[in-house]
N, C-alpha and C positions, 0 to 999 in steps of 0.2 A: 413164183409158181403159185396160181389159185386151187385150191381143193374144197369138194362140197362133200360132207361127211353126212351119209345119208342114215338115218336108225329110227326103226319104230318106235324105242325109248332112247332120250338121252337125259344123262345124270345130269342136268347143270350146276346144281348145287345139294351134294347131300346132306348137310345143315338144316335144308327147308322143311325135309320128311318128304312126303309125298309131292309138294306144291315144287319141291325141286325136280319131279319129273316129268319128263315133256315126252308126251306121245306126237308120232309125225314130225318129228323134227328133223333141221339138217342146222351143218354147222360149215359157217364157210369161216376158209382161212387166207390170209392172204401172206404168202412171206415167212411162212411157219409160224402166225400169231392168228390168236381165234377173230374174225372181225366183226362175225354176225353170229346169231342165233336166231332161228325163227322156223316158218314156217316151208316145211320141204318144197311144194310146190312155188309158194312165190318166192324160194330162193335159186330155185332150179331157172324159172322165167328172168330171174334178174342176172343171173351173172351164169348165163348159157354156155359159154368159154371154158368155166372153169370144170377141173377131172372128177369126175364124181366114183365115191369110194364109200361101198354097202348098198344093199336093194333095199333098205327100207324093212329090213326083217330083223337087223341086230338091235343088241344093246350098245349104244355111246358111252363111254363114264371118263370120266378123269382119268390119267394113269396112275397108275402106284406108286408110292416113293418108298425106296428101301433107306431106313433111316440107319445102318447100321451093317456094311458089308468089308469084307476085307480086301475087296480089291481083285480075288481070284479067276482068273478061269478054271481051273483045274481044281480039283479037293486035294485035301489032306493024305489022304489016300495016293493020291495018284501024284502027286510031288513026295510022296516017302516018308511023310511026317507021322500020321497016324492020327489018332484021336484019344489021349491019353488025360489024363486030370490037367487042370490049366496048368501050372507052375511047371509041370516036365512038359508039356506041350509047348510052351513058349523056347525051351530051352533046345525041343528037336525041330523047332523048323528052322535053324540056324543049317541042318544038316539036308535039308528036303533040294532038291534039284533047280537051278536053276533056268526060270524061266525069261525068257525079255520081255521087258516089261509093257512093251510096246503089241506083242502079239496077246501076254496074256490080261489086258484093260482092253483089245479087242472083242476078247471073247466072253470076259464078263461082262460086256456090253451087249453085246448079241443076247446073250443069255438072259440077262435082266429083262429086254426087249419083249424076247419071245414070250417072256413071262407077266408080261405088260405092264413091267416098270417104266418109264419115262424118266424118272429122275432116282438118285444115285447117291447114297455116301459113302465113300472110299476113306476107312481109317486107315492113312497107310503107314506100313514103316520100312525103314529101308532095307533091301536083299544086299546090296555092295555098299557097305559107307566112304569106298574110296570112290566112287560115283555118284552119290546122289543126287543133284541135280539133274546128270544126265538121266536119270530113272524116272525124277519127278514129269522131266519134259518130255518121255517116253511114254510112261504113261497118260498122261494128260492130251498127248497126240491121240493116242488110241481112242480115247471116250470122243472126243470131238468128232473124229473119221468115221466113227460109227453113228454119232450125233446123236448123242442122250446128255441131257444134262445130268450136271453132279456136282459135287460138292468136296474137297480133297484136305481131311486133316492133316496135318503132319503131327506124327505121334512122337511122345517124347516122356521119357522116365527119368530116373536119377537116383533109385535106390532099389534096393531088395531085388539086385536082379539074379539071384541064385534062389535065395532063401526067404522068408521076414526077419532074420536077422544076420545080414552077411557078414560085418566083422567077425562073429564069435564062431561061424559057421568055417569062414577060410581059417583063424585063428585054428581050428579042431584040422586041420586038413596036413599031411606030412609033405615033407619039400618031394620033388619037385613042383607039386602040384599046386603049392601054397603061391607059391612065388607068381609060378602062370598065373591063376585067380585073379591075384593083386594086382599083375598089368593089366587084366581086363576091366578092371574095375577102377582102374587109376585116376581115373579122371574125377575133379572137382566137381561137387555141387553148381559150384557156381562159376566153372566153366561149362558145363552142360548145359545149364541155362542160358547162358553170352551165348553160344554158340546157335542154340536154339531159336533164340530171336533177332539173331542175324538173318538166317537162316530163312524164315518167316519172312521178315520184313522183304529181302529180296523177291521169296516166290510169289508170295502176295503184291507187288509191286508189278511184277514180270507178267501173272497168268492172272489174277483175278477180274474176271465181269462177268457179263450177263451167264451166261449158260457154265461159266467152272469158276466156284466162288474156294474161294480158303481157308480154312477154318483153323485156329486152335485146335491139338489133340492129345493132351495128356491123358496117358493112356489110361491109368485107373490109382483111384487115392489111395493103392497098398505100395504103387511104383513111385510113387511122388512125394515129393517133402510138402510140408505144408508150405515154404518158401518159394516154391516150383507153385503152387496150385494159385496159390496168390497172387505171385506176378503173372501167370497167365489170367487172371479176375483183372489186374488192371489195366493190363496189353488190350484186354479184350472192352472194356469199358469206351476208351483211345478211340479203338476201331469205329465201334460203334456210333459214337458221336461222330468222327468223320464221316461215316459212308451217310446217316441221316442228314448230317447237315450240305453236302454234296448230293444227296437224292431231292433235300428241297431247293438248292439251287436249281437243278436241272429241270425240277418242274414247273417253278416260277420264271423261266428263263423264255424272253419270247420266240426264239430262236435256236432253242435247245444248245446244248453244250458240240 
């Protein structure tokens, strides 16, 4: 599908200052990729076909990118959570409503949109840990059917997840409670980490390209071991080198990949 993006100014590059903005412009696209920029009229005369979208009275720009969203449709509020200081806030959205994750990455999508984002980062972390996957490719269906790009951390901690200092913290705690604490917290360092870059490795395998990329997401250096933040430093390093050295294949390549 061709489309001609008609606007009395468009941003082409706001780097430039002023020389980045074009009066009388239109913007054709071909295939959902920008192919032209130039001049309205002899873009209108050359590619007569395609759907034209704006009079010639707006502004064009970029879209927005939200570098930092949790993924929501709905607020805090309206899943039951509230908005409380971080550390108890983290600990009631465990208790907030469950939404599928499929309807609600529809409508943070939508929402983004209207708001004229185009592109998207989703720190996510998981509502069911006996499903994750199913969630992850739940929601990743949702952004795509709505067609915004995004970007999908998988978040990931390993400590202080009560307190900043949880031994001493359940230690002070009387049974029953103590005990509970302890199985939730049971798990090793460094299985939470195995597990974590299994885990990775799969999703990023399975859903990573062009428009939903994968990211690392440890969630912040009060939740993470220094041993957690480092081997995500050289998981990440790894990646890096592959996907550059695989993007200069593909563009040296005569015949593309």
């Amino acid at each position: 599908m061709s489309l001609l993006v008609i606007g009395k100014y468009v941003l082409e590059d706001p780097s430039l200052g002023n020389e980045g903005l074009l009066e009388d412009t239109a913007i054709y696209i071909e295939d959902d990729k920008i192919a032209e920029i130039g001049d309205r009229l002899q873009l209108k005369a050359k590619y007569p076909t395609a759907k034209i979208i704006g009079n010639g009275q707006q502004l064009v720009m970029p879209g927005f990118i939200d570098g930092h969203s949790q993924g929501w449709g709905l607020t805090s509020f309206q899943v039951g959570s509230g908005y409380d200081f971080l550390e108890k806030w983290v600990l009631d959205l465990a208790l907030s409503i469950n939404i599928d994750p499929y309807l609600s990455a529809c409508y943070s999508a939508v929402k983004h949109v209207e708001s004229g984002c185009t592109t998207m980062h989703h720190y996510w972390n998981p509502k069911n840990t006996e499903a994750i996957e199913e969630e992850i490719a739940k929601t990743i269906k949702g952004y795509k059917d709505v067609g915004i790009r995004f970007a999908l951390s998988l978040g990931v901690r390993d400590q202080n997840n009560y307190t900043y200092d949880d031994e001493a913290f359940i230690a002070s705690l009387p049974e029953p409670l103590r005990s509970k604490a302890l199985s939730m917290t049971s798990a090793s360092k460094e299985k939470i980490m195995g597990d974590y870059f299994l885990l990775f490795d799969h999703i990023f395998k399975k859903y990573d390209d062009e428009g939903c990329r994968v990211f690392f997401g440890p969630l912040a250096p009060q939740w993470c071991s220094d041993e957690l933040l480092m081997a995500n430093t050289r998981k990440g390093k790894i990646l890096w080198q592959y996907q550059n050295t695989f993007a200069c294949f593909a563009n040296h390549s005569p015949k593309g990949l």
